[in-house]
Backbone as ProteinMPNN parsed JSONL, in Angstrom:
{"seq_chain_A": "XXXXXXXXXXXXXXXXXXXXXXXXXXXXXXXXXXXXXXXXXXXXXXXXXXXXXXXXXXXXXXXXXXXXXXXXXXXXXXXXXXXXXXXXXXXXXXXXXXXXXXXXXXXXXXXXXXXXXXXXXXXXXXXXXXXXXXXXXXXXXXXXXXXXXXXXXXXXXXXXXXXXXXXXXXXXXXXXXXXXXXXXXXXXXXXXXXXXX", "coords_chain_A": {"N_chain_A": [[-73.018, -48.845, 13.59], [-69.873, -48.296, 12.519], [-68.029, -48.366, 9.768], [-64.88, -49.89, 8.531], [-62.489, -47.805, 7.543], [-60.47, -48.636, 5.752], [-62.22, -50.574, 4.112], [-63.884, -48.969, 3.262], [-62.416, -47.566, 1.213], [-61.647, -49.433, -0.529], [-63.666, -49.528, -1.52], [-64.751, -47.264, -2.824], [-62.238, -47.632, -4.68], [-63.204, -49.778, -6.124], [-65.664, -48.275, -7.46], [-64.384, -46.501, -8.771], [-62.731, -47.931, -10.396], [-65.009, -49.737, -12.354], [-65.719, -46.92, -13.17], [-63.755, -45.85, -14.41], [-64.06, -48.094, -16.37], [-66.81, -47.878, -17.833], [-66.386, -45.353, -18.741], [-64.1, -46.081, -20.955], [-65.652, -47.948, -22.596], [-68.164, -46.66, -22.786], [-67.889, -43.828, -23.607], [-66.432, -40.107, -22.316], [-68.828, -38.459, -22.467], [-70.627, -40.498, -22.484], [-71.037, -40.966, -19.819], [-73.404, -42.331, -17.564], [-74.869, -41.795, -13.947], [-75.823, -43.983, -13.127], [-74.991, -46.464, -14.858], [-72.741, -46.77, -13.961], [-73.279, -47.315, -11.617], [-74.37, -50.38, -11.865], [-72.255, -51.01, -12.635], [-70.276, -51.267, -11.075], [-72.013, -52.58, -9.107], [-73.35, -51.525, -7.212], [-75.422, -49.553, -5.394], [-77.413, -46.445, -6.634], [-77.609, -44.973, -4.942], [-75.545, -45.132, -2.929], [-73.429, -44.673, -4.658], [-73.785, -41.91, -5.261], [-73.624, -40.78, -2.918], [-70.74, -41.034, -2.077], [-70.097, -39.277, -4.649], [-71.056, -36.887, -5.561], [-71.831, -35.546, -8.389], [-71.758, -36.025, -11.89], [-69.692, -35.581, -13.414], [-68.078, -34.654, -10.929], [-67.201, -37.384, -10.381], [-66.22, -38.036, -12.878], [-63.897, -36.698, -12.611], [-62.469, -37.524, -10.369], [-62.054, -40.221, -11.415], [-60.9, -40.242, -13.82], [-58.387, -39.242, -12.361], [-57.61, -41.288, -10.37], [-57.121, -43.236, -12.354], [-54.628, -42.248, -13.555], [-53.19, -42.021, -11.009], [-52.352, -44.912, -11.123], [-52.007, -45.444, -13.381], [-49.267, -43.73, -12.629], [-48.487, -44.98, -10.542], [-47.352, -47.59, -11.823], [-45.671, -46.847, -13.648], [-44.057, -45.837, -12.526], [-42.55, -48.163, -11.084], [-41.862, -49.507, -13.299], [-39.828, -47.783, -13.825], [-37.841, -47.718, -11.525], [-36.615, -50.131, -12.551], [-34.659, -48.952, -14.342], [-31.443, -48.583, -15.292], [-30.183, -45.793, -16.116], [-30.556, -42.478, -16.295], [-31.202, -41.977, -18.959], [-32.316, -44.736, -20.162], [-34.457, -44.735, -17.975], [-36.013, -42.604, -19.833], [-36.532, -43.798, -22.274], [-37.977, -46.129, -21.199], [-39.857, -44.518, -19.784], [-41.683, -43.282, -22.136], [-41.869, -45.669, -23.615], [-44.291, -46.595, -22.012], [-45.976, -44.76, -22.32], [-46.942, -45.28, -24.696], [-47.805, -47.846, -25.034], [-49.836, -50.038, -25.513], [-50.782, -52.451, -23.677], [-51.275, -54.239, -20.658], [-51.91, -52.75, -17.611], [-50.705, -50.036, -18.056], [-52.033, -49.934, -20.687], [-54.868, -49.195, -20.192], [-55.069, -47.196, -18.71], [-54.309, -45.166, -21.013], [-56.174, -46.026, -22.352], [-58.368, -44.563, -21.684], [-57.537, -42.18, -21.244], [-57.641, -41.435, -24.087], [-60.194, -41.245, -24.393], [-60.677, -39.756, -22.375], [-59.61, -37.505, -23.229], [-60.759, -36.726, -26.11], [-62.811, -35.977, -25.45], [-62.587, -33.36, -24.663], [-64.041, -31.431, -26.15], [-66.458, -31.218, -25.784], [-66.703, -30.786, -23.427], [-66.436, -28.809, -21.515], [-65.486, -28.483, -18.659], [-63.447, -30.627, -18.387], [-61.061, -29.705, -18.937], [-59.206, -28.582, -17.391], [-58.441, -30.206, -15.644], [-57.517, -32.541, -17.413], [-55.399, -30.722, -18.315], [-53.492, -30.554, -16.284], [-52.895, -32.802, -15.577], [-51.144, -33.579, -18.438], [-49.43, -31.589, -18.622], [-47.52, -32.446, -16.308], [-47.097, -34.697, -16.776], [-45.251, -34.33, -19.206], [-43.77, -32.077, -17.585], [-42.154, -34.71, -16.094], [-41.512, -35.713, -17.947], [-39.184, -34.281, -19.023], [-37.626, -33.989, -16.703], [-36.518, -36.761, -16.523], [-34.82, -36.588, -18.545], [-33.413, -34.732, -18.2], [-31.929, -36.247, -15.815], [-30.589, -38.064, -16.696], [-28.681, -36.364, -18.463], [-27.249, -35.726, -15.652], [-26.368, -38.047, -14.885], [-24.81, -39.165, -17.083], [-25.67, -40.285, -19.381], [-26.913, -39.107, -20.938], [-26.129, -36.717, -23.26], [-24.286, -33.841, -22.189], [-24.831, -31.685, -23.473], [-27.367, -31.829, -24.976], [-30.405, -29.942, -24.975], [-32.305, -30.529, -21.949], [-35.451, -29.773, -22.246], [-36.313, -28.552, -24.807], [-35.798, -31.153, -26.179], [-37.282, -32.93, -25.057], [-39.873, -32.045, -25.107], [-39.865, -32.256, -28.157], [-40.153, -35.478, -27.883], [-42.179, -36.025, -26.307], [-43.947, -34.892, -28.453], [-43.519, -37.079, -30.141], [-44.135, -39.309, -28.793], [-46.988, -38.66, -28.22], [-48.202, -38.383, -30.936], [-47.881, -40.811, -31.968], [-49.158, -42.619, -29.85], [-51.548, -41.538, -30.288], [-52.178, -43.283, -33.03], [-51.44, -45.299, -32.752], [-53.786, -45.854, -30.937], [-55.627, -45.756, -33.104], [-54.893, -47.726, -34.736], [-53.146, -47.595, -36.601], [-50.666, -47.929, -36.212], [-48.7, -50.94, -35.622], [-48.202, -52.291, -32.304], [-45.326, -53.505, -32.01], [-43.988, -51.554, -34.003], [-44.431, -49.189, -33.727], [-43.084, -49.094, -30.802], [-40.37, -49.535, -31.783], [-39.695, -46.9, -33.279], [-40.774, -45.112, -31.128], [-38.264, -45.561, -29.904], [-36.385, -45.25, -31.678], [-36.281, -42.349, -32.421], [-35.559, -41.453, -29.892], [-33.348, -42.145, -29.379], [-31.975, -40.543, -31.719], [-32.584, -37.84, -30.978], [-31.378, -38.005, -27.947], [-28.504, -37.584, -29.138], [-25.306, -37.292, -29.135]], "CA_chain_A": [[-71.69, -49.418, 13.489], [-69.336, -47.815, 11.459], [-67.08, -49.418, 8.497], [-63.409, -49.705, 8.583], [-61.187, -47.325, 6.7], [-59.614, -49.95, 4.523], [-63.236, -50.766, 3.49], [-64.405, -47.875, 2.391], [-61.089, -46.921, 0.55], [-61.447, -50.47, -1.163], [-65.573, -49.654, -2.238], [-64.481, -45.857, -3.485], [-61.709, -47.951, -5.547], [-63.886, -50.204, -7.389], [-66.424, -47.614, -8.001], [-63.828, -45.8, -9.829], [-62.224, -48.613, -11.415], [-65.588, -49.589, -12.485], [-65.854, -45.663, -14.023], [-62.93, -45.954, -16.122], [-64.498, -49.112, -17.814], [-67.721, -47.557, -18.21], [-65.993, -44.372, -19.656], [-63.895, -46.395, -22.132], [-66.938, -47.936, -22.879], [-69.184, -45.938, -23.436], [-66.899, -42.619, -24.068], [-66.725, -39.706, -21.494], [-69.831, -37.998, -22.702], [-71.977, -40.91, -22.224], [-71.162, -41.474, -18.829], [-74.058, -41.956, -16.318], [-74.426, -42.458, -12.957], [-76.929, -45.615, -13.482], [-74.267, -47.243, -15.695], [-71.224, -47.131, -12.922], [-74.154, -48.19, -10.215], [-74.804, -51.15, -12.139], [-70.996, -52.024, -13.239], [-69.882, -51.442, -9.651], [-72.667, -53.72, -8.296], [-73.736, -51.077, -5.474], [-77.241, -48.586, -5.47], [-77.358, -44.878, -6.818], [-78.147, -43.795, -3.933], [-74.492, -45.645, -2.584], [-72.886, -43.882, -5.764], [-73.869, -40.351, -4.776], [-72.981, -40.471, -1.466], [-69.441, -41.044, -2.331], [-69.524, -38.185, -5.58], [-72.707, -35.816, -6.29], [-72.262, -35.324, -9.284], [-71.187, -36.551, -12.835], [-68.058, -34.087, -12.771], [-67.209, -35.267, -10.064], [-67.284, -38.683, -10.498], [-65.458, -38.291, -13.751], [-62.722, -36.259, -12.873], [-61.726, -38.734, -9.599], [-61.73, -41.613, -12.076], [-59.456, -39.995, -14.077], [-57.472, -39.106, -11.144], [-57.439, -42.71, -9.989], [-56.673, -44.129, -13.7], [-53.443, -41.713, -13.006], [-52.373, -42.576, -10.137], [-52.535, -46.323, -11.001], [-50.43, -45.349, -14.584], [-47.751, -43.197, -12.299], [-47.732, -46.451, -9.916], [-46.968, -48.833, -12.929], [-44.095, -46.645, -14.448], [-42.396, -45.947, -11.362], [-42.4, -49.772, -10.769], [-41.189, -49.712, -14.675], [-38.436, -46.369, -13.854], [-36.666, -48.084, -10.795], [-35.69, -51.304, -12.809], [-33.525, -48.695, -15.067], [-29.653, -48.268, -14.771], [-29.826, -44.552, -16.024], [-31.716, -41.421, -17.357], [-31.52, -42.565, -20.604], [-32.744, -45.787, -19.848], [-35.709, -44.138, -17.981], [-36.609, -42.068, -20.583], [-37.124, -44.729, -22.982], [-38.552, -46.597, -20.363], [-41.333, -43.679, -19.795], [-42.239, -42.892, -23.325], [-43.011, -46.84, -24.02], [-45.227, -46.831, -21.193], [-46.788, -43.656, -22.541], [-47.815, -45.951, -25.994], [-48.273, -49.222, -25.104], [-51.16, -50.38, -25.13], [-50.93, -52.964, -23.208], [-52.058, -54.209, -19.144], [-52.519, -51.583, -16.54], [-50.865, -48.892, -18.69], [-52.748, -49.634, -21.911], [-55.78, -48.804, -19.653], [-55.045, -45.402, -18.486], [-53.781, -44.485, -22.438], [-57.59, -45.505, -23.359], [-58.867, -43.768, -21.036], [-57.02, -40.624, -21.306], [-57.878, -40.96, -25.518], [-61.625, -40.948, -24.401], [-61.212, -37.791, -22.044], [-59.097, -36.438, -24.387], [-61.522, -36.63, -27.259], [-64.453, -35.296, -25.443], [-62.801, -32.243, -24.392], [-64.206, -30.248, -27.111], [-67.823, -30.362, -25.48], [-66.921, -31.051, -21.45], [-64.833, -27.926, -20.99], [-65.045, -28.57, -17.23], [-62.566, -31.582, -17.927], [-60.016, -28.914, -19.343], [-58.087, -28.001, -16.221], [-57.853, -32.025, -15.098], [-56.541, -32.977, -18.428], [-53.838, -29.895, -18.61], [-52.728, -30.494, -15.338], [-52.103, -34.185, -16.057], [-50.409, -34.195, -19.416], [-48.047, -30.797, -18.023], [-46.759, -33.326, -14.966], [-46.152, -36.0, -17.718], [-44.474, -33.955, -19.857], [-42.346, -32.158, -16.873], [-41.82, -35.506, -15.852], [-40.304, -36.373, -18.805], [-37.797, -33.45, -18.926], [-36.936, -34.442, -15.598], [-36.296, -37.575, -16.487], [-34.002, -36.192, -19.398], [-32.035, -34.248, -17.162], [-31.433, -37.162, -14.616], [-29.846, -38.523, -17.883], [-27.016, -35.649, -18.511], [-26.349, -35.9, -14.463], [-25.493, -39.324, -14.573], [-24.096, -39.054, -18.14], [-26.264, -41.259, -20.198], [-27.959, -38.077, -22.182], [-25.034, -35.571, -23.559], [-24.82, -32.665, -21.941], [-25.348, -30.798, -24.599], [-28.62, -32.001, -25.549], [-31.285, -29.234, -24.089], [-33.764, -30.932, -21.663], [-36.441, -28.63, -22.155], [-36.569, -29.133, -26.154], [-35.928, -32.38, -26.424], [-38.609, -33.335, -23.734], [-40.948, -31.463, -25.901], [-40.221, -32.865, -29.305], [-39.949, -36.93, -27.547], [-43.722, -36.157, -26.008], [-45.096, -34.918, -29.684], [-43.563, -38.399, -31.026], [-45.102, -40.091, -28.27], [-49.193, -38.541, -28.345], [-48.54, -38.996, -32.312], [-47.908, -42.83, -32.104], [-50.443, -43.278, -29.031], [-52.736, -41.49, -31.747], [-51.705, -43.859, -34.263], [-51.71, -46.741, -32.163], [-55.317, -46.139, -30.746], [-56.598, -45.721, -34.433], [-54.662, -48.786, -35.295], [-52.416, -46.709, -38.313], [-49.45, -49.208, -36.335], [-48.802, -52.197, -33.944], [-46.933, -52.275, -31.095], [-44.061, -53.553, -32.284], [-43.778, -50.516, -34.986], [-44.281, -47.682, -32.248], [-42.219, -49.285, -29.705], [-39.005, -48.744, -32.766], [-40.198, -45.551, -33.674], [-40.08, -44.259, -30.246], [-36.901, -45.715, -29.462], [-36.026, -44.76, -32.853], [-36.724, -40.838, -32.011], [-35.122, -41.013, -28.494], [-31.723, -42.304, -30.475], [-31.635, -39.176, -32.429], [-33.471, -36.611, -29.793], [-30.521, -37.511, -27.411], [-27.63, -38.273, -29.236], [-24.52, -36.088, -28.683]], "C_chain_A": [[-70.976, -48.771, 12.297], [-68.263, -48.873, 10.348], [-66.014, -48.69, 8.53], [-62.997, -48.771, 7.469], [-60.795, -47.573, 5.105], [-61.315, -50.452, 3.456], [-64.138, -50.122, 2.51], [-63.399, -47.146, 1.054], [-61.758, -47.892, -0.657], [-63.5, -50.163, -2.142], [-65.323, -48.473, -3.366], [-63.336, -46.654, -4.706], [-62.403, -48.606, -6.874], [-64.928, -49.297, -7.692], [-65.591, -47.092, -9.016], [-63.406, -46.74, -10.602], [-63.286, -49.338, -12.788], [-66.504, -48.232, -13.632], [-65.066, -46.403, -15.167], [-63.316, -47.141, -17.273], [-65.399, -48.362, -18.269], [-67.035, -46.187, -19.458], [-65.273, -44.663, -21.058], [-65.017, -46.835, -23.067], [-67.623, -47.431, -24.159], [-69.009, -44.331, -24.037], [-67.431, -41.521, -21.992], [-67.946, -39.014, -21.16], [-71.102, -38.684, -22.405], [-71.843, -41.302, -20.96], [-72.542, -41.233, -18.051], [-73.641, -42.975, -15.126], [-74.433, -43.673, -12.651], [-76.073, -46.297, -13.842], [-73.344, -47.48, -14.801], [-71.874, -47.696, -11.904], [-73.898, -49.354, -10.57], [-73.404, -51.649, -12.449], [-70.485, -52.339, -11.889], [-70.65, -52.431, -9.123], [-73.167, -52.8, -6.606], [-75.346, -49.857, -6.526], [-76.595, -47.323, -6.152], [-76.559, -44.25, -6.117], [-76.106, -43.626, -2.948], [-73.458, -44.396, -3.875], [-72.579, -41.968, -5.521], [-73.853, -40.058, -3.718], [-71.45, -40.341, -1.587], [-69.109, -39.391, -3.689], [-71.425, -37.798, -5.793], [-72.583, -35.588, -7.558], [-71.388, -36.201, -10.762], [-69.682, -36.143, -13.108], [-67.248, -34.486, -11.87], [-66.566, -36.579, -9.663], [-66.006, -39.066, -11.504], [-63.995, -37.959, -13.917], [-61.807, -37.197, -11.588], [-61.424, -39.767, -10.398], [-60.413, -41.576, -12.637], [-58.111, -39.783, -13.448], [-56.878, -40.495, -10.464], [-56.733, -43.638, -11.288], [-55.059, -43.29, -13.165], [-52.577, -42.029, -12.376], [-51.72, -44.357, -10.193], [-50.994, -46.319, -11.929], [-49.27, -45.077, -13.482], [-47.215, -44.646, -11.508], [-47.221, -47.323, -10.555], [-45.851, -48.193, -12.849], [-43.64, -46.624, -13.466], [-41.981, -47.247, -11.013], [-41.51, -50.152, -11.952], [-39.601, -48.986, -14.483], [-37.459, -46.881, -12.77], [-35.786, -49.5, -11.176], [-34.537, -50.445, -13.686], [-32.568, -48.699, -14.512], [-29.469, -47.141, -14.672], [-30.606, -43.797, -16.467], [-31.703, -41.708, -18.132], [-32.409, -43.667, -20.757], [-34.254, -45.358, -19.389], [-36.344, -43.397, -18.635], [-37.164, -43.087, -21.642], [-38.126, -45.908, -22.335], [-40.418, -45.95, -20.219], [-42.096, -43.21, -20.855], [-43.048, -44.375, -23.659], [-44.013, -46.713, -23.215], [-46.326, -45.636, -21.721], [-47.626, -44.613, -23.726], [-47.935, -46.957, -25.943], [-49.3, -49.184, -24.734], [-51.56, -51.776, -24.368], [-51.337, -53.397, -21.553], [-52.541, -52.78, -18.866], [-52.203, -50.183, -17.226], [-51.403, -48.635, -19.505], [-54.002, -49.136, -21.685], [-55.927, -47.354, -19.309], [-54.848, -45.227, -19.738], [-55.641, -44.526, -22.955], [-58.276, -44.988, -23.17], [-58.661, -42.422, -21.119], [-57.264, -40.438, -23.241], [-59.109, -40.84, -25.136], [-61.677, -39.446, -23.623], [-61.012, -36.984, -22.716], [-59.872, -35.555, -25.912], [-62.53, -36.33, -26.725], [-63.759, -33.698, -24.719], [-63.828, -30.847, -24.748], [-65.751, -29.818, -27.033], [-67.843, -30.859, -24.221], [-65.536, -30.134, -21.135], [-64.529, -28.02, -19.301], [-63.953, -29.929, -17.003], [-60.666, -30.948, -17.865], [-59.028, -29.028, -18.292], [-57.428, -29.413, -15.418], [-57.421, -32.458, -15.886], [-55.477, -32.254, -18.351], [-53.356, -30.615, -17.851], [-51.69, -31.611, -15.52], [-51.038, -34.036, -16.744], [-49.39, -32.643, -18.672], [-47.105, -31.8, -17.075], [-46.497, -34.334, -16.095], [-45.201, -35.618, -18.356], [-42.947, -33.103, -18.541], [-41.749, -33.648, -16.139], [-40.839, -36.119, -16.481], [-38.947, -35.401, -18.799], [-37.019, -33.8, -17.538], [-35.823, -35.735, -15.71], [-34.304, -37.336, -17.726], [-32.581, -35.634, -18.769], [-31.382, -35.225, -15.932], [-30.751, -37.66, -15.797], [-28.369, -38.028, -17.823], [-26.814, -35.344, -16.874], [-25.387, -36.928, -14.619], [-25.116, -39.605, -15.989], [-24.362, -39.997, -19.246], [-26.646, -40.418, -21.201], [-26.568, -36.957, -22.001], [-25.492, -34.523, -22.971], [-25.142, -31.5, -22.53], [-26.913, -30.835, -25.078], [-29.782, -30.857, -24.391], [-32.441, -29.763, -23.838], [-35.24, -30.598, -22.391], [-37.372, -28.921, -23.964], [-36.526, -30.476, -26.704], [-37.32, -33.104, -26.035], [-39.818, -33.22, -24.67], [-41.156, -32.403, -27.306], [-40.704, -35.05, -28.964], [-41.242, -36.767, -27.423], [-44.63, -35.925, -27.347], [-45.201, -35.949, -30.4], [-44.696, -39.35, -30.508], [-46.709, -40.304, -28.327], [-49.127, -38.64, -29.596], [-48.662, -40.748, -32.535], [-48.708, -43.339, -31.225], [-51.473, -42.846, -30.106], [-52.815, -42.729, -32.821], [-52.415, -45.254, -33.442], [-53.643, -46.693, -31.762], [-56.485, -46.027, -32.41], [-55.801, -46.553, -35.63], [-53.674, -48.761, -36.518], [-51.107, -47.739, -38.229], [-49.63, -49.421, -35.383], [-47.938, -51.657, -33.633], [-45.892, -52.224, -31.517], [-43.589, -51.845, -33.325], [-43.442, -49.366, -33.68], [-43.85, -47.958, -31.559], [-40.66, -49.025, -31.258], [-39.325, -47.304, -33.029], [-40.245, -44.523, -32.104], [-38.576, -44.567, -29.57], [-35.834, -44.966, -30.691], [-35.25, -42.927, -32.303], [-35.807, -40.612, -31.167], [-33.279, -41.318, -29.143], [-31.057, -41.134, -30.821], [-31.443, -38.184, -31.422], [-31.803, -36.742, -28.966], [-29.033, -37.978, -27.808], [-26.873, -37.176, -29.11], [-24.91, -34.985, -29.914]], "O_chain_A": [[-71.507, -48.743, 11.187], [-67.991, -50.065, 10.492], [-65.9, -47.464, 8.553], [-63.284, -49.172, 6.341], [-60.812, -47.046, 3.992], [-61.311, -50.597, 2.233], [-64.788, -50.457, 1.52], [-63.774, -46.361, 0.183], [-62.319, -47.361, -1.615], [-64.097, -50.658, -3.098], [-65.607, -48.633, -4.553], [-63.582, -46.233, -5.836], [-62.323, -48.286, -8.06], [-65.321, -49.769, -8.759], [-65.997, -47.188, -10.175], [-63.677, -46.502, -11.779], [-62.818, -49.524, -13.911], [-67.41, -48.386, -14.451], [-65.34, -47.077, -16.16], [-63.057, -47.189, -18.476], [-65.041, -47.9, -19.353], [-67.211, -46.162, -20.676], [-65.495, -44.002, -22.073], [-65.296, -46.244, -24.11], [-67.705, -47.538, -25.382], [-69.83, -43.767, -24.76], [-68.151, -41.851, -21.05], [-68.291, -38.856, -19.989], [-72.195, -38.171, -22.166], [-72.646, -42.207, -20.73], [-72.878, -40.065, -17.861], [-72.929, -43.972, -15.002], [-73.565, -44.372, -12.128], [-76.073, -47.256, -13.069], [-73.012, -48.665, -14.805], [-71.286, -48.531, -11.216], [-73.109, -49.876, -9.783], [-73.353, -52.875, -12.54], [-70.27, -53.502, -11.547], [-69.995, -53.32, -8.578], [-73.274, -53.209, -5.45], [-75.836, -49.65, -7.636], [-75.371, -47.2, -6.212], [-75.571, -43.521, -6.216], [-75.57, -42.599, -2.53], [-72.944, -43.345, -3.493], [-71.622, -41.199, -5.597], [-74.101, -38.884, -3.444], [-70.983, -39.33, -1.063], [-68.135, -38.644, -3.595], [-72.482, -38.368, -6.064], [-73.711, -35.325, -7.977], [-70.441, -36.949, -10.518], [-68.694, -36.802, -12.785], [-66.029, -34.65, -11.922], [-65.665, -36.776, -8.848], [-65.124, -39.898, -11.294], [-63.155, -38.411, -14.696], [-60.64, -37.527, -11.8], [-60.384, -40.348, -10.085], [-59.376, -42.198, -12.406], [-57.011, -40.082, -13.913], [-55.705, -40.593, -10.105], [-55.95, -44.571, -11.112], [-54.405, -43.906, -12.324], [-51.432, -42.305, -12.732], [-50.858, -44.842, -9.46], [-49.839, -46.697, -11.73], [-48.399, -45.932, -13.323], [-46.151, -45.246, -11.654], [-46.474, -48.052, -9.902], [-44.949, -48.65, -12.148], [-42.694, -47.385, -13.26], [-40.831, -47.321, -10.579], [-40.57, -50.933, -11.806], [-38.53, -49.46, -14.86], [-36.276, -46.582, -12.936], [-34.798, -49.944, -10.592], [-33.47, -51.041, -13.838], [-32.54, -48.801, -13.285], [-28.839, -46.739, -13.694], [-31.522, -44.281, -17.132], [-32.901, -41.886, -18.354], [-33.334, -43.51, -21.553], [-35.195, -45.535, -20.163], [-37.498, -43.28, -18.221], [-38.387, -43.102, -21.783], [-38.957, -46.489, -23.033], [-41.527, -46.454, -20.395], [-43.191, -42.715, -20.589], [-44.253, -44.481, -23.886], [-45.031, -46.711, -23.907], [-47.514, -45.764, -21.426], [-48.854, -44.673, -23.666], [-48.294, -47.403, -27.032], [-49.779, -48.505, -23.826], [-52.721, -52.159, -24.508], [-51.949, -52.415, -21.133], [-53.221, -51.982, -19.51], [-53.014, -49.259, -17.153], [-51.633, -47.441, -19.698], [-54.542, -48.601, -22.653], [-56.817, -46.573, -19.645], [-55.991, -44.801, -19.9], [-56.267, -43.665, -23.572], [-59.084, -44.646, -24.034], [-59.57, -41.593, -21.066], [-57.052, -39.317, -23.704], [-59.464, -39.853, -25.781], [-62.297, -38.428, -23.929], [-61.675, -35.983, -22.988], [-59.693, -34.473, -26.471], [-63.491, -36.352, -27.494], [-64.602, -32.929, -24.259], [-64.198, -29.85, -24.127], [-66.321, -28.882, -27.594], [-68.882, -31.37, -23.802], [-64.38, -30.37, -20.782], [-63.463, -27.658, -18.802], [-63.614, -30.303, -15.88], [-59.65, -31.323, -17.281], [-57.994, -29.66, -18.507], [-56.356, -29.58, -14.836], [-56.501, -33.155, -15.457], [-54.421, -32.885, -18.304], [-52.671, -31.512, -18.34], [-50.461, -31.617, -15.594], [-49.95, -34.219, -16.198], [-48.402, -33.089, -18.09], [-45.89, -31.787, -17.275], [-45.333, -34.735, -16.124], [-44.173, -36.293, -18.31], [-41.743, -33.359, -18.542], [-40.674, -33.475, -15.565], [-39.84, -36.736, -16.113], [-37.82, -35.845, -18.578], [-35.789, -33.835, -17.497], [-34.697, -35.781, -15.215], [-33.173, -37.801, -17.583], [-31.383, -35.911, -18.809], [-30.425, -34.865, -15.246], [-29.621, -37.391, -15.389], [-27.342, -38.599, -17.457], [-25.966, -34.456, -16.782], [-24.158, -36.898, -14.554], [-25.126, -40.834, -16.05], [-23.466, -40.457, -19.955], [-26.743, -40.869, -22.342], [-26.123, -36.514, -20.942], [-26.66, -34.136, -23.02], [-25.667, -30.501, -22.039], [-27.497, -29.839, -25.503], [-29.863, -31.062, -23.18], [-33.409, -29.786, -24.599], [-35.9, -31.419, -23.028], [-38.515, -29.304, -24.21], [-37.229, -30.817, -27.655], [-38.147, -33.68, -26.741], [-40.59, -34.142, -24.934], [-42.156, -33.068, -27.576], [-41.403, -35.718, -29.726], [-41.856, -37.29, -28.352], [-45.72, -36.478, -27.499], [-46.162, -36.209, -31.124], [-45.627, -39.914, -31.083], [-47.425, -41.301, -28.415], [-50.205, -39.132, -29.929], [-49.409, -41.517, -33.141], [-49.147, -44.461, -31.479], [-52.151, -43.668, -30.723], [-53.904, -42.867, -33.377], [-53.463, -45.889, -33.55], [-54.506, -47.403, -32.277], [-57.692, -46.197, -32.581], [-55.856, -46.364, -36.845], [-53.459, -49.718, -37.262], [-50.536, -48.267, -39.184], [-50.229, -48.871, -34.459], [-47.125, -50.884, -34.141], [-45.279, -51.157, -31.557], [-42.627, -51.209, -32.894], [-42.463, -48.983, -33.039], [-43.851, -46.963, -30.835], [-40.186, -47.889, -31.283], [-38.405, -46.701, -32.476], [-39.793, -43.379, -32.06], [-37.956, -43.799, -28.834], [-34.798, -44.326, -30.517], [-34.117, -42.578, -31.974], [-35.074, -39.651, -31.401], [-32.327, -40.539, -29.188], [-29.958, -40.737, -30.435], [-30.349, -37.75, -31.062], [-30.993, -35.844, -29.195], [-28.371, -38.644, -27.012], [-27.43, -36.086, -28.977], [-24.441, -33.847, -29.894]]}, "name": "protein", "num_of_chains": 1, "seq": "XXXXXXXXXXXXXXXXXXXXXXXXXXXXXXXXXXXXXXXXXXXXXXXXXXXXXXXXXXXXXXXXXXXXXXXXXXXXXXXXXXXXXXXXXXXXXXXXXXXXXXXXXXXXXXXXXXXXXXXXXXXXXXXXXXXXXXXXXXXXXXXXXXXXXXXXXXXXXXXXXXXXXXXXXXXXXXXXXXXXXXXXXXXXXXXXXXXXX"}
């Protein structure tokens, strides 16, 4: 007898959701398989049928933590009025640490911080933070369409300097240097300046 679709989608979810705890956890380095068997609540053997290997395991999770973040903000980006609005919109979500997005941010500080001895995560981290960051220029330029961000202000550089405020104050914030409240002014702060005429 085979198993529905929807069932198997829903088993492959909590395995991964399941990862990303284990990986905050325990970091990305100490992931094993044993440890996501046992958080998930299913066998090995169940485990490695779905991903062979550790690699592989780790870089779907992350992939899944992802998709979950992009589903939040866009849920966050269609209550704005304008590009401007969504830009400040997408930068908090980048440093809060709070629900579903504060989850992907701790997650992405644990892959982030083990790059430097799991070079096979390299090419799944770039990819990510490039699509966040053109995301944000995008977002910049939907701004000076609809005339919220001067047209003068150059996407491209701006985009750039708003994302170094942002991974400095998620830095900050995950090593506690300031609360919320602080780094939520401080990037609104930034974005003030960044696009003012």
């Amino acid at each position: 007898m085979s198993v529905p679709a929807p069932v198997l989608a829903d088993r492959v979810a909590d395995i991964l959701r399941a990862t990303c705890r284990v990986v905050v956890r325990d970091g990305a380095h100490g992931l094993r398989m044993a440890s996501v068997a046992r958080e998930a609540g299913v066998s090995k053997a169940l485990l490695h049928y779905y991903f062979a290997t550790r690699q592989e395991l780790l870089r779907a999770a992350f992939g899944f933590s992802a998709e979950q973040w992009e589903a939040a903000v866009e849920a966050e980006l269609a209550r704005a009025a304008s590009g401007a609005e969504r830009v400040e919109r997408y930068l908090l979500a980048s440093v809060d640490p709070s629900g579903p997005l504060g989850e992907h941010r701790a997650l992405w500080n644990v892959v982030w911080s083990s790059l430097r001895v799991d070079q096979d995560l390299r090419p799944t981290v770039e990819r990510s933070y490039r699509a966040w960051l053109a995301r944000l220029e995008r977002l910049v330029v939907e701004g000076s369409s609809d005339g919220s961000v001067p047209s003068s202000v150059d996407a491209r550089l701006a985009s750039w300097r708003l994302a170094a405020v942002a991974d400095g104050l998620d830095s900050m914030l995950y090593l506690g240097l300031v609360d919320r409240r602080r780094a939520r002014r401080l990037v609104k702060g930034s974005i003030e300046r960044e696009l003012a005429a």
